[in-house]
N, C-alpha and C positions, 0 to 999 in steps of 0.2 A: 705227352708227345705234342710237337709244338708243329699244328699244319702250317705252309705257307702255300700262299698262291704262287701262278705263275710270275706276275708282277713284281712281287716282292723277293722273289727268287730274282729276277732279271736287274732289280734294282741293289740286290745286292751284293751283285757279280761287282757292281766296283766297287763297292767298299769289299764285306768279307766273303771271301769265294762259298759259294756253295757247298762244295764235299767237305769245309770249314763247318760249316754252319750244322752241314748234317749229322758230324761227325758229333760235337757238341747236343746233339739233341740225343741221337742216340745213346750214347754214354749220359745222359740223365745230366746234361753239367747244370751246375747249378741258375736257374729261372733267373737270378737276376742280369744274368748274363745273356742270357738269350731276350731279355725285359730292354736290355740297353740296348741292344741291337734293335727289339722294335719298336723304341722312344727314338733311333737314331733314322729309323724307316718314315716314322711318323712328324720327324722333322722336314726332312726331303719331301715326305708326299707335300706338307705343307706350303714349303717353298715353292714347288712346283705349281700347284695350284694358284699360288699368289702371282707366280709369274705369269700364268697363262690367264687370268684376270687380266691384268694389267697391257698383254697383250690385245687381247680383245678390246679394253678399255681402246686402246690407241687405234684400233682399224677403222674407229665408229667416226 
């Protein structure tokens, strides 16, 4: 069973909907698939944080 947080639930309302996501976990679908989903999570958190670096970078 694959937990998510709240966060990562919210973050991926826009890419794949939720009752998507859960539906797949329940049905046991197979890990790599749920693995690309959180290599696509862990892209975006990435980004995100680069962005908000670069943010702060510029208020300074």
């Amino acid at each position: 069973m694959v937990q998510l947080s709240v966060r990562q639930k919210e973050e991926l309302l826009r890419g794949v909907s939720t009752d998507t996501l859960e539906r797949m976990v329940l049905q046991g679908e197979s890990r790599a698939k749920v693995g690309g989903i959180n290599r696509r999570l862990a892209l975006l958190e990435g980004r995100q944080r680069k962005r908000r670096v670069l943010q702060m970078e510029s208020r300074k």
